[in-house]
N, C-alpha and C positions, 0 to 999 in steps of 0.2 A: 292452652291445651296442646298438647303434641299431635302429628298426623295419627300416631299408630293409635293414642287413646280415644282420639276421636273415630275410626275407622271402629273401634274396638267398639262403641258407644250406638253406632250406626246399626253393627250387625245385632246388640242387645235385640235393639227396639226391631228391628224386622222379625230377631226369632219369636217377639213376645205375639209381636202381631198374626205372624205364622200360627204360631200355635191357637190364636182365637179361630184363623180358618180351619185348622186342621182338624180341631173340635167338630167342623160342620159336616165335613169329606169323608166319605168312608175310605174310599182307594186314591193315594197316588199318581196321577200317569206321566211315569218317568220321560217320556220321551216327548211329550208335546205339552210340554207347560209355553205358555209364550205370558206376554204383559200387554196388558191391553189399558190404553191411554181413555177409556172413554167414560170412568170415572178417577175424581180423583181424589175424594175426600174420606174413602173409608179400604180398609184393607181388603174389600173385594176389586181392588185392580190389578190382582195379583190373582191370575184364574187357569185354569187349564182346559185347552182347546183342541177337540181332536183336527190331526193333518189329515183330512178329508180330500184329495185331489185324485179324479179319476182318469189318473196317467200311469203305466207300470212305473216300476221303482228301478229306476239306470242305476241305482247301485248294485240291486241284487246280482248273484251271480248267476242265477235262472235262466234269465234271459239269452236270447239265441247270441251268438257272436255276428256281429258285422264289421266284421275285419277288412280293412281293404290296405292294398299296394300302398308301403309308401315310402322314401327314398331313405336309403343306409346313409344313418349319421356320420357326419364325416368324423376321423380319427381325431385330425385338431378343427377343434372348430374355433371359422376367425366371423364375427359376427358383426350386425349393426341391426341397433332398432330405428322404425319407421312407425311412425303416428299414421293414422287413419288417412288424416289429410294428403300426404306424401302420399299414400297410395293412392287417391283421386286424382291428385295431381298429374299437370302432363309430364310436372317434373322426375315422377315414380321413372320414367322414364332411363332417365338421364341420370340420375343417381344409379339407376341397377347398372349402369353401361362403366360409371365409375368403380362402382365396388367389384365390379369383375374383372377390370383392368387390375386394380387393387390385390386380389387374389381372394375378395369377401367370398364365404363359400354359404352363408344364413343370414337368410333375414326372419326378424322378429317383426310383426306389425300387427296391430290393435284390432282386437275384435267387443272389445270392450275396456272403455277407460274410466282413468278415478275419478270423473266427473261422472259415471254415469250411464256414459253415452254408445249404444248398443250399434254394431255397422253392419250387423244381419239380421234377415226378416223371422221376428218370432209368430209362424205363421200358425200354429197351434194353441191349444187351451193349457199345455205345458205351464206357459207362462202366465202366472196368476198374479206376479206382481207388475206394476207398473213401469216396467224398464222404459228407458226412453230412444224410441229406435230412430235414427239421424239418416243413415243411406245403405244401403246395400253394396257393401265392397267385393263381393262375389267371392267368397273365400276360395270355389276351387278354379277360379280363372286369376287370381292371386296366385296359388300354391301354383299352376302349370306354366305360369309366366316365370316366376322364380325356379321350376326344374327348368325350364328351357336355357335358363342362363347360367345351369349348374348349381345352383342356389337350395340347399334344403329349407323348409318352410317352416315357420314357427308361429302358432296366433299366441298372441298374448290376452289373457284375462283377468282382467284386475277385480279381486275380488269381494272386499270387504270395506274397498274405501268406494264408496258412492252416491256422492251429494246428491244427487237425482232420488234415488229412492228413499234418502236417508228426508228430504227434505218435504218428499211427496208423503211421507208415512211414520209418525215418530216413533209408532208401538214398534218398526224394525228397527228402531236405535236402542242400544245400551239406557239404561232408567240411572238418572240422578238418586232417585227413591223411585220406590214405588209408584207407577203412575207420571212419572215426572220423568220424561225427555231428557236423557243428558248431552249434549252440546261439548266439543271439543273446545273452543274458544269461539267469543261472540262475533272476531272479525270474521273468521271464516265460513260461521253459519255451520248447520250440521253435514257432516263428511261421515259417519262411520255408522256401520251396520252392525249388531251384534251378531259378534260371530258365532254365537249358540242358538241363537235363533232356527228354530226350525223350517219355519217359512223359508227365511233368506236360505239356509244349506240347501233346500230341495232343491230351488228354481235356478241354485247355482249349478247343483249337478245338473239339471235337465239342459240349463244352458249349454255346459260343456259336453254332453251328449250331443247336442244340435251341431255345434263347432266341429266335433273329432268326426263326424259321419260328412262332413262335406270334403276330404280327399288328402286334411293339411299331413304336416307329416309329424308334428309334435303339437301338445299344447304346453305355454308359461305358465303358471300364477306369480299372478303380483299383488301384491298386499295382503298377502295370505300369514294372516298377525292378528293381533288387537291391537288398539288405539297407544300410542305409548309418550303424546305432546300435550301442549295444554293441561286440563283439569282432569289428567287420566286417574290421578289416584280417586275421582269421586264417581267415577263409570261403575256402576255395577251392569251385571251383565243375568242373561235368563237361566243359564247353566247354576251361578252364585243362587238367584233367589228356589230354585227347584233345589238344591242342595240341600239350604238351608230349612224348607220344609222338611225333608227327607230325614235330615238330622236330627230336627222336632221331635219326629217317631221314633227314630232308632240313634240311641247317642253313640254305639258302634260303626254309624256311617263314615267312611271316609270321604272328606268332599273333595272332588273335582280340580285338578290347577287347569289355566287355560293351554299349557301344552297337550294337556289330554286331548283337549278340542280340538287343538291343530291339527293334533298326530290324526283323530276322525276322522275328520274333514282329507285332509292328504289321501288318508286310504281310502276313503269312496269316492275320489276323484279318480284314483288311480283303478280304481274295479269298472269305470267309468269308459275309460282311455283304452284300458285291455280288451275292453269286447272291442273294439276298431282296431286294435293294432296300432294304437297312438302312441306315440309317449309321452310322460307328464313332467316338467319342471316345477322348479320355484324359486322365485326371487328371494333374497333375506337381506334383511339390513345389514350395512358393513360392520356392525361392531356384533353383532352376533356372532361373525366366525372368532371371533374369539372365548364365546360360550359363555363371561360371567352372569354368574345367579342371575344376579339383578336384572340384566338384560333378558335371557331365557322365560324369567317370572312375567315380567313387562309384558313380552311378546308374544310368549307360548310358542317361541319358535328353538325347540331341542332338536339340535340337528343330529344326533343318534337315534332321534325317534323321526324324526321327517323321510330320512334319507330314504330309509328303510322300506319307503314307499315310492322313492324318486326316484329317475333315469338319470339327472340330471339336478345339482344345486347352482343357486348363482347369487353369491356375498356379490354386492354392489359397493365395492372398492373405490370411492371416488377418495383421492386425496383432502379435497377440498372441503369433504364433511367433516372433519377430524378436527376438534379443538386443538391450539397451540399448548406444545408440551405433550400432548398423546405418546405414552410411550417414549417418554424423556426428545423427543425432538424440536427445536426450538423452535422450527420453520416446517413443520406439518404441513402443511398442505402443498410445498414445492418441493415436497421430497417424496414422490410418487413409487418410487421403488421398494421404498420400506413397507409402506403400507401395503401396497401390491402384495409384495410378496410375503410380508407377514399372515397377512388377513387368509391368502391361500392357501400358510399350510397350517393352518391352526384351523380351515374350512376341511381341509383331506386329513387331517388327523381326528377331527371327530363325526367325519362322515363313513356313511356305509360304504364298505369296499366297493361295492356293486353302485355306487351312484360316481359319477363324474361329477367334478366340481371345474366351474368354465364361469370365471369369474367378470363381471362387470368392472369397464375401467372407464375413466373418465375422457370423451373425446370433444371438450368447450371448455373454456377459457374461465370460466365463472369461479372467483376468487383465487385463481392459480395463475403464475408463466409461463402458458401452455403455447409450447413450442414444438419442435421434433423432435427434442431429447425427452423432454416432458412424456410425449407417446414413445417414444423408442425404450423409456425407464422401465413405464407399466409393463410392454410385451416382454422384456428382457426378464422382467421377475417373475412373472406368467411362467413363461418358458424353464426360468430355474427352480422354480418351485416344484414343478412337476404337475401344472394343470395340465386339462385336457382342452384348453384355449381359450377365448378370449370375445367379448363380444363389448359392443362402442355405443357409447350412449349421451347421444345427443339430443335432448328432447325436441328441439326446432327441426331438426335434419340437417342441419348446417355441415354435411361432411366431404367437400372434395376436397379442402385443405388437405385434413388429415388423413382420407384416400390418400392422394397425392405422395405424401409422407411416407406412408407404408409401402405404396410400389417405391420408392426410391430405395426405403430400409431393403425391400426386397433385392434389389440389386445387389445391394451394396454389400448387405450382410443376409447371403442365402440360408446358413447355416442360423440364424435366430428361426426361420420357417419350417425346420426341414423336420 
């Protein structure tokens, strides 16, 4: 049987099942259906639950403005991310001393990562899920260390991948069926959070409320997508099965794709961010900026509909992800400029004028010959493409090499900086 007729076979048997509940229900409630794991043998696992949390709503736009100070992005931004740990470290130190010799003008560092793991105190009832809080990195003595050194501040928050809660709680995961937990791959155990999920959106906005009221001067999203490795085509999601009731009723419905959810989600972070004066990013996969279906379907990430909400986009350009032969090249992954620069302006051609696009490039050696030309390729086609600059991503922090590299380029060649 093929994937589509079985997909086709899947949704039968939900709407038949749908409709024995529908029968029971008199009203709908569009906005807060979730899945609840705690039967599994009859189609009442499939229930609708009011969001009952008595916190205001940091989406609306009611709410007063707490806006505070915070430093003008700079014109090119040349960037590097730091994990949690690096900023603990005593070596946070000694990397900031390098990347300002370097000419680094941002850093990006964790305030929550795809494991999970939260580095501020959620000291309120806000927070109803189980996040898992590891240390207090003191976001605004973070943000003033990095103004002191000239550095604009960025938290990053990784949103929808997180084995911590995904593992503590299955009814916030994507349903195989109804009732049934679905599972990325069994090595990796559960990693992903349904992104329609009500729950997980709330405690994300109030997170990022938490985050933009402590002084940073931008917030990232990272993983701000659906799941798209492993046995994604068997993910169904809370958005699909509330549709599909919906449908039951009214065969004029239109359902849902998961870019609708993104583009949501995007804007009430961004209504989020505005009451502080924050601004909001987002990560996207490198083959997104090239926009095909298939990819956009996957990920629910349309960047004519993201942007539109963003200050800032960031395709993660690594050479090294790109299968051999991508785009007729034979040796992909040591040909860093083409990608660079490709993936940039197919990123500035289908983004909102008003959003900068400041692309992610690769600053580790992992399956590449990364050398000084290696980094002098990426910033070259940065530059010729017409980003608005460039940020380094090394996930260990391993960067004074390639420090090192860039004051030299700096010398050498002012005019790639200027």
């Amino acid at each position: 049987m093929t994937s589509t007729a079985f997909n086709s076979n899947r949704l039968l048997i939900y709407i038949a099942l749908l409709l024995l509940l529908v029968s029971c229900q008199k009203e709908p409630q569009r906005q807060n259906t979730v899945v609840d794991s705690t039967s599994v043998d009859t189609v009442a696992t499939i229930v609708t639950k009011p969001v009952v949390i008595d916190v205001p709503d940091v989406t609306s736009n009611s709410l007063p403005a707490k806006k505070h100070r915070t430093w003008s992005d700079p014109e090119f931004v040349e960037g590097i991310y730091l994990n949690a740990y690096t900023v603990f470290n005593s070596r946070f130190d000694t990397v900031l001393a390098a990347a300002e010799e370097a000419g680094i003008n941002a850093v990006v560092f964790d305030v929550k990562n795809m494991e999970g793991k939260v580095f501020t105190p959620l000291k309120d009832d806000r927070f109803f899920l189980p996040y898992k809080f590891v240390a207090d990195i003191e976001i605004a003595s973070v943000t003033k260390k990095l103004h002191d050194h000239g550095m604009y501040a960025i938290a990053r928050v990784v949103m929808f991948h997180d084995q911590r809660l995904a593992s503590a709680d299955s009814t916030l995961r994507p349903q195989r069926e109804p009732g049934v937990p679905w599972t990325e791959n069994d090595r990796n155990g559960p990693s992903w959070l349904d992104s329609s999920n009500p729950y997980v959106q709330r405690s994300l906005f109030n997170f990022i409320d938490l985050v933009a009221s402590q002084g940073v001067d931008e917030i990232q999203m990272d993983y701000i997508r659906f799941p798209t490795q492993g046995r994604a085509d068997s993910a169904l999601f809370a958005f699909q099965i509330e549709d599909l009731e919906l449908q039951a009723q009214d065969s004029t419905y239109v359902l849902r794709e998961k870019e609708d959810i993104i583009e949501e989600v995007v804007e009430n972070c961004r209504k989020v961010c505005d009451r502080h004066g924050v601004k909001l990013t987002a990560d996207v996969f490198a083959i997104v900026a090239w926009q095909g279906s298939k990819d956009i379907a996957n990920t629910g990430q349309r960047l004519t509909r993201m942007t539109k909400h963003l200050h800032k986009i960031h395709p993660m350009l690594y050479s090294s992800h790109f299968y051999t032969g991508f785009n007729f090249r034979r040796n992909v992954e040591n040909e860093p400029f083409q990608i660079v620069f490709q993936g940039t302006v197919k990123a500035l051609k289908h983004s909102d004028k008003h959003c900068r696009v400041v692309p992610y490039i690769q600053a580790n050696a992992w399956k590449v010959n990364y050398t000084p030309e290696y980094v002098r390729a990426q910033i070259a086609a940065v530059r010729e493409a017409g980003a608005d600059g460039y940020m380094l991503w090394h996930a260990s922090n391993h960067y004074y090499q390639t420090l090192q590299w860039i004051q030299d380029f700096r010398k050498e060649q002012p005019q790639m900086f200027q």
